[in-house]
C-alpha positions in Angstrom: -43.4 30.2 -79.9 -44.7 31.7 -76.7 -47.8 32.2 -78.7 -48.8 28.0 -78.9 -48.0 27.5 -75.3 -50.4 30.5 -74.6 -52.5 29.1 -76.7 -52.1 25.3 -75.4 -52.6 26.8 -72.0 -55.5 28.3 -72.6 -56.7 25.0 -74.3 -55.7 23.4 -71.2 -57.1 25.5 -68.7 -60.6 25.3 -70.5 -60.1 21.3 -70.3 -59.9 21.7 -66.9 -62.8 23.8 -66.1 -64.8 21.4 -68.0 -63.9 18.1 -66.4 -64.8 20.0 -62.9 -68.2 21.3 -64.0 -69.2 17.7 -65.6 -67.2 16.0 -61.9 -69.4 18.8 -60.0 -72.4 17.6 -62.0 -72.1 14.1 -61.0 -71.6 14.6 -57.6 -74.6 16.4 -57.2 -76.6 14.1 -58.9 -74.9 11.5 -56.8 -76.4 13.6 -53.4 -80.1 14.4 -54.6 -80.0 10.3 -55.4 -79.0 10.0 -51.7 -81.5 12.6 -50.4 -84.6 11.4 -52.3 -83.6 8.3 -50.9 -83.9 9.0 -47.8 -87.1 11.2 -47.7 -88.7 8.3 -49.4 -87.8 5.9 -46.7 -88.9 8.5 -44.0 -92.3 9.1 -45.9 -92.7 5.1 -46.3 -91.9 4.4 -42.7 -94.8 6.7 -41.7 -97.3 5.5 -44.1 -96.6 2.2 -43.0 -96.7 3.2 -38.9 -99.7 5.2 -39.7 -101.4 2.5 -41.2 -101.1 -0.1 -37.8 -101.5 2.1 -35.5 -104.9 4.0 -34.7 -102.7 6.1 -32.0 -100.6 7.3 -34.9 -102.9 8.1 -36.9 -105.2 10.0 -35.0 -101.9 11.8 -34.0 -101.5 12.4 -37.7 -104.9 13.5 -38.2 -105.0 16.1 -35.2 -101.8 17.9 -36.2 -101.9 18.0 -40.0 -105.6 18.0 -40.4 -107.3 19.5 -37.9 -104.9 21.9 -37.1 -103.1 24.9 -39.4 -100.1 22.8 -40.5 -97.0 24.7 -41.0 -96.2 23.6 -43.9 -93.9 26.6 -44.4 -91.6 25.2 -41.7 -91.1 22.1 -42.6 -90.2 23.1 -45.9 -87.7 25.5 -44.0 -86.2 22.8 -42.2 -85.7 20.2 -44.9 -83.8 23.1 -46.9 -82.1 23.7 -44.1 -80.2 20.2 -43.8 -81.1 18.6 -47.1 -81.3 21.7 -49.5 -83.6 22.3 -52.3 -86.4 19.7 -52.8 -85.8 20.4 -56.7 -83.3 19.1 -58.3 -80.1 21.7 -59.2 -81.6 24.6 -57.5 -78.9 25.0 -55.5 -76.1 24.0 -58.0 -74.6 27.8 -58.9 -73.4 26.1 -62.4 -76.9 24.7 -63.1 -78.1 28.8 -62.3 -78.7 31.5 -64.8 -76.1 34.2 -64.2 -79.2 36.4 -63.7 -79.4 37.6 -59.8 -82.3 38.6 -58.3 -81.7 42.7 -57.3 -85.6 43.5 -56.1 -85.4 43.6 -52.3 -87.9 46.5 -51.2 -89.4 46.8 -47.5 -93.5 47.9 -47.2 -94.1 51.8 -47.9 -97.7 53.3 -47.9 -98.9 56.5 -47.2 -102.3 56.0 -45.5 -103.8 53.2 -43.8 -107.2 52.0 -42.6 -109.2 49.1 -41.1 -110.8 46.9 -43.8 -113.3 43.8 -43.2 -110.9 40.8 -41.4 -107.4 43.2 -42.0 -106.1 46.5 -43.2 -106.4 48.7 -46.1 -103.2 50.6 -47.5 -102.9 53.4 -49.9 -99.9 53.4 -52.1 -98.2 54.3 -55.2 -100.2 53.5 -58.6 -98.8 50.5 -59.8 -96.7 49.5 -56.5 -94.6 46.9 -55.9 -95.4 44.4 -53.4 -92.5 43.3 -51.4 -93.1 40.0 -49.6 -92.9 40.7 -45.8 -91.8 36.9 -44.5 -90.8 33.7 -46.6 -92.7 31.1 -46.7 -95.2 29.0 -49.1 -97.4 30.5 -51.4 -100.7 27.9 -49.9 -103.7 30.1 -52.1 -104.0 31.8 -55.4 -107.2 33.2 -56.8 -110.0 35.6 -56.2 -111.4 36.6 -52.8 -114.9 38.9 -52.1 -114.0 41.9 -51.3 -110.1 41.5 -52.0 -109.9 41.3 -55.9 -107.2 38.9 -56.6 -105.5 37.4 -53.7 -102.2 36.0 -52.6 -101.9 33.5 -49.3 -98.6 32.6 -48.1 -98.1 30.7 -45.0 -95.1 32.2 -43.3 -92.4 30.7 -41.0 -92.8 32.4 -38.2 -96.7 30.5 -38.3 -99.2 33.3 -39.5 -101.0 33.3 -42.5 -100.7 36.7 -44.7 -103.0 37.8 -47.6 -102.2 40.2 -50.2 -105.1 41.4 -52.2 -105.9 43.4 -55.1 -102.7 42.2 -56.7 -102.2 42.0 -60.5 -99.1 41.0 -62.6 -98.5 38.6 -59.8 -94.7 37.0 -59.6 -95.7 33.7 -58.1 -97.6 30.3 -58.1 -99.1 28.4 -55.9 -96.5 26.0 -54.1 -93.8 28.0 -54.5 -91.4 28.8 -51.7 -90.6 32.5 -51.2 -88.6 34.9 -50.1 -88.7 37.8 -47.8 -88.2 41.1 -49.1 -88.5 39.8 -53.0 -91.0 40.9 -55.5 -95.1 39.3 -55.1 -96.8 41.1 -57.9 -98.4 44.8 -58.6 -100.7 46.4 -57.2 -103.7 46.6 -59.5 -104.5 50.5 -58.1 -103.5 52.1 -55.2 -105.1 49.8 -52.7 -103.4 47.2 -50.9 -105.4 44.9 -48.8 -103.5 42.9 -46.2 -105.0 40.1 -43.6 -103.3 38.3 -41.0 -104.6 35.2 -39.5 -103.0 32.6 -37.3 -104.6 29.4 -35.9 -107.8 30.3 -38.0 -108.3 33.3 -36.2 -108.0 36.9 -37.4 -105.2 39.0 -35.6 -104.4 42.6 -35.5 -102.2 44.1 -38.2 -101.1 46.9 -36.0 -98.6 44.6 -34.6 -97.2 43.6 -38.1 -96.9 47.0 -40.0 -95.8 50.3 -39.1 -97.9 53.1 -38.9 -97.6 56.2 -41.2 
């Protein structure tokens, strides 16, 4: 006897879990209706501002064109209040169970000046760690660098990674500080900073063995 209402419990209790993961379903579908919603009528409004008005526009032009756009903040921002621009990223039941355990800081052992940045002996085969979030903006090969890396951080500078193989990203993805970027194809690391266009020092950015 106490066996079928264990067992009808049980049956129960799994009901349950199932009508709230199809209810939590729903209402998150129900909210990423809402938010596209609303980022299309934001993105309409300025198309259609930009289109009668030259003052807009050249206001449009200067700062996303003609200047480094941060493209990185923005998307920082809209995650911020909105959440994921893709659909169920944030949704733990929509997740694999997975989690992500690489979170490594920079090690080297030597460092030196090279062309626009800095060159960086390491391990054979290193890990790269990725040393601010933001959006992977360039993927491909660069003279002198081998196989490059470009992501435009938050914090507004531009860092390259070079000489990379095996590499754990694509372009347009947003990513993570202190998660895994690729492998190091030897034991040479390049790294280049650059905000604004311009080169800047990497002294300021790493610390020195």
């Amino acid at each position: 006897m106490d066996k079928d209402i264990n067992e009808i419990k049980r049956k129960l209790k799994m009901k349950n879990n199932s009508s709230n993961k199809t209810k939590n379903k729903t209402k998150y579908i129900k909210n990423f209706g809402y938010k596209l919603l609303i980022t299309g009528i934001l993105v309409l409004a300025v198309l259609i501002v930009t289109k009668n008005s030259d003052k807009f526009k050249a206001i449009i032009k200067q700062n996303v064109y003609d200047k480094n756009f941060s493209f990185a903040s923005v998307n920082k921002l809209y995650t911020k209040y909105l959440g994921s621009a893709l659909p169920f990223k944030d949704l733990k039941i929509f997740k694999d169970n997975v989690e992500t355990t690489f979170n490594e800081k920079l090690e080297y052992k030597e460092s030196s000046k090279y062309l626009e940045g800095v060159k960086l002996t390491v391990d054979k085969n290193y890990l790269v760690p990725i040393q601010e979030s933001g959006l992977v903006v360039f993927s491909g090969e660069k003279e002198g660098y081998g196989n490059i890396i470009i992501i435009q951080q938050v914090n507004g500078i531009d860092m390259w990674y070079g000489n990379l193989e095996n590499v754990n990203v694509k372009l347009y993805d947003y990513v993570e500080k202190g998660n895994l970027l690729g492998e190091v194809k030897d034991e040479t690391l390049y790294l280049v900073y650059q905000k604004d266009g311009k080169y800047i020092d990497y002294k300021e950015y790493i610390k020195e063995s």
